[in-house]
Rosetta silent file (secondary structure, phi, psi, omega in degrees, C-alpha in Angstrom):
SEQUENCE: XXXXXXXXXXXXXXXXXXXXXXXXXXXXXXXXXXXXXXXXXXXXXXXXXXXXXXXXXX
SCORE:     score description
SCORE:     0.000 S_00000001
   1 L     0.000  134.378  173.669    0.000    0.000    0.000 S_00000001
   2 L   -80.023  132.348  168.855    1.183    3.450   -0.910 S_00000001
   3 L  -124.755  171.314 -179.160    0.645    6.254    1.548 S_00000001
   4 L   -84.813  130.834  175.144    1.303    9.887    0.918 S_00000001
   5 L  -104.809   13.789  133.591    4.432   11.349    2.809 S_00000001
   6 L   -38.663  141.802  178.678    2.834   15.036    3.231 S_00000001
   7 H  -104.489   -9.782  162.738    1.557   14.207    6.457 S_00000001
   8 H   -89.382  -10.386  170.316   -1.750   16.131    5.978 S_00000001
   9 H   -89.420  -26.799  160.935   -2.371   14.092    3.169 S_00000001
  10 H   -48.427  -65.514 -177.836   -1.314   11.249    5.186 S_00000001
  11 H   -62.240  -22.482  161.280   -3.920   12.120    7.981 S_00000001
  12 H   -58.624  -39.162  179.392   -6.549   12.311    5.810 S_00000001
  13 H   -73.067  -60.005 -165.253   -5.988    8.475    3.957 S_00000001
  14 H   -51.508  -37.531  177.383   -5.544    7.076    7.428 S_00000001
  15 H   -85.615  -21.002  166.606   -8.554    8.357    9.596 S_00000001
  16 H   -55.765  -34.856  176.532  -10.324    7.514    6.261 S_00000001
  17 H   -83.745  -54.341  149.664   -9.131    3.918    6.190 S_00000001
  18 H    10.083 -103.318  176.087   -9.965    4.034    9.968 S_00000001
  19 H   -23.340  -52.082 -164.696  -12.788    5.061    9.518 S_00000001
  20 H   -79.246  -52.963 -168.376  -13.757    2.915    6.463 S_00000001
  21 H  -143.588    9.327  163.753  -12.378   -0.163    7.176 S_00000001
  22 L  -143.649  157.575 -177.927  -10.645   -1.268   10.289 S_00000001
  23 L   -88.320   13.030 -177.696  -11.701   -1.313   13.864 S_00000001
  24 L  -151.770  151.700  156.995   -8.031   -0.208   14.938 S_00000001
  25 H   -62.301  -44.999 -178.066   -4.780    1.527   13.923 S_00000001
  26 H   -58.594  -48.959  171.920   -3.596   -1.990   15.107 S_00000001
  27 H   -44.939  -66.487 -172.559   -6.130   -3.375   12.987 S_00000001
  28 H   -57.654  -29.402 -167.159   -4.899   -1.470    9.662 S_00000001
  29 H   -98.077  -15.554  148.961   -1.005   -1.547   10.251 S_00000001
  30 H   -48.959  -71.238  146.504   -1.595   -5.347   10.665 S_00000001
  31 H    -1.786  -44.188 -150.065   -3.526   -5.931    7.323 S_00000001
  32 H  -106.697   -5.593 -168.276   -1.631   -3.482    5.578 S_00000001
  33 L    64.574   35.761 -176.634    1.976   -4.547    6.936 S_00000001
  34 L  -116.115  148.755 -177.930    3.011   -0.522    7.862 S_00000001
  35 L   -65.877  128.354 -174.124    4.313    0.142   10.798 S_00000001
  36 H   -72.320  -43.529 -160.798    1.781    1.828   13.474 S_00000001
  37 H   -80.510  -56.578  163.618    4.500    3.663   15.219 S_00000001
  38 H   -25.623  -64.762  170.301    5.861    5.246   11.885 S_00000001
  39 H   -66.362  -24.541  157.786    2.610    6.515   11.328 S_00000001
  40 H   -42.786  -53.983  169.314    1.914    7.618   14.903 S_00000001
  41 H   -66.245  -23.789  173.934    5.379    9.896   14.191 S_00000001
  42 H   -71.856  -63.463  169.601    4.698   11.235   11.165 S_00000001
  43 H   -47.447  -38.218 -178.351    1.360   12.626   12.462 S_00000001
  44 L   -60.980  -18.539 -168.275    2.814   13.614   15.516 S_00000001
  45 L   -66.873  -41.884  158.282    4.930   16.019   13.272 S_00000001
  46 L   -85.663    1.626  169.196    1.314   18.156   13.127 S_00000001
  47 L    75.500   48.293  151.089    0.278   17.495   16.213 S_00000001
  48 L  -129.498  106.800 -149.556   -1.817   14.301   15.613 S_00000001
  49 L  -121.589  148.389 -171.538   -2.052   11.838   17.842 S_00000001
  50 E   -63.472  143.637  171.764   -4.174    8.509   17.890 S_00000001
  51 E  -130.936  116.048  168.109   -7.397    8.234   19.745 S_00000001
  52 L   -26.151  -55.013 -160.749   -8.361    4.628   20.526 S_00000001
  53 L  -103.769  -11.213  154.872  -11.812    5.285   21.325 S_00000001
  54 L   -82.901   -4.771 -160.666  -12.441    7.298   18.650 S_00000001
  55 L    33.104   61.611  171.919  -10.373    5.339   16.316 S_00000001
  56 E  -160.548  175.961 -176.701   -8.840    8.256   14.338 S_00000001
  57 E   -90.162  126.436 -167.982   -6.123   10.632   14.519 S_00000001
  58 L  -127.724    0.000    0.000   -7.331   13.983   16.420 S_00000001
Protein backbone atom coordinates (compact mmCIF):
# COMPACT_ATOMS: atom_id res chain seq x y z
CA UNK A 1 0.00 0.00 0.00
CA UNK A 2 1.18 3.45 -0.91
CA UNK A 3 0.65 6.25 1.55
CA UNK A 4 1.30 9.89 0.92
CA UNK A 5 4.43 11.35 2.81
CA UNK A 6 2.83 15.04 3.23
CA UNK A 7 1.56 14.21 6.46
CA UNK A 8 -1.75 16.13 5.98
CA UNK A 9 -2.37 14.09 3.17
CA UNK A 10 -1.31 11.25 5.19
CA UNK A 11 -3.92 12.12 7.98
CA UNK A 12 -6.55 12.31 5.81
CA UNK A 13 -5.99 8.48 3.96
CA UNK A 14 -5.54 7.08 7.43
CA UNK A 15 -8.55 8.36 9.60
CA UNK A 16 -10.32 7.51 6.26
CA UNK A 17 -9.13 3.92 6.19
CA UNK A 18 -9.97 4.03 9.97
CA UNK A 19 -12.79 5.06 9.52
CA UNK A 20 -13.76 2.92 6.46
CA UNK A 21 -12.38 -0.16 7.18
CA UNK A 22 -10.64 -1.27 10.29
CA UNK A 23 -11.70 -1.31 13.86
CA UNK A 24 -8.03 -0.21 14.94
CA UNK A 25 -4.78 1.53 13.92
CA UNK A 26 -3.60 -1.99 15.11
CA UNK A 27 -6.13 -3.38 12.99
CA UNK A 28 -4.90 -1.47 9.66
CA UNK A 29 -1.01 -1.55 10.25
CA UNK A 30 -1.59 -5.35 10.67
CA UNK A 31 -3.53 -5.93 7.32
CA UNK A 32 -1.63 -3.48 5.58
CA UNK A 33 1.98 -4.55 6.94
CA UNK A 34 3.01 -0.52 7.86
CA UNK A 35 4.31 0.14 10.80
CA UNK A 36 1.78 1.83 13.47
CA UNK A 37 4.50 3.66 15.22
CA UNK A 38 5.86 5.25 11.88
CA UNK A 39 2.61 6.52 11.33
CA UNK A 40 1.91 7.62 14.90
CA UNK A 41 5.38 9.90 14.19
CA UNK A 42 4.70 11.23 11.17
CA UNK A 43 1.36 12.63 12.46
CA UNK A 44 2.81 13.61 15.52
CA UNK A 45 4.93 16.02 13.27
CA UNK A 46 1.31 18.16 13.13
CA UNK A 47 0.28 17.50 16.21
CA UNK A 48 -1.82 14.30 15.61
CA UNK A 49 -2.05 11.84 17.84
CA UNK A 50 -4.17 8.51 17.89
CA UNK A 51 -7.40 8.23 19.75
CA UNK A 52 -8.36 4.63 20.53
CA UNK A 53 -11.81 5.29 21.32
CA UNK A 54 -12.44 7.30 18.65
CA UNK A 55 -10.37 5.34 16.32
CA UNK A 56 -8.84 8.26 14.34
CA UNK A 57 -6.12 10.63 14.52
CA UNK A 58 -7.33 13.98 16.42
Amino acid sequence: MFLPKDPVMLLSVINTYLRDYHSSLEDFSLETNLSAEEIIRQLAIIDYHYDPEQNQFI
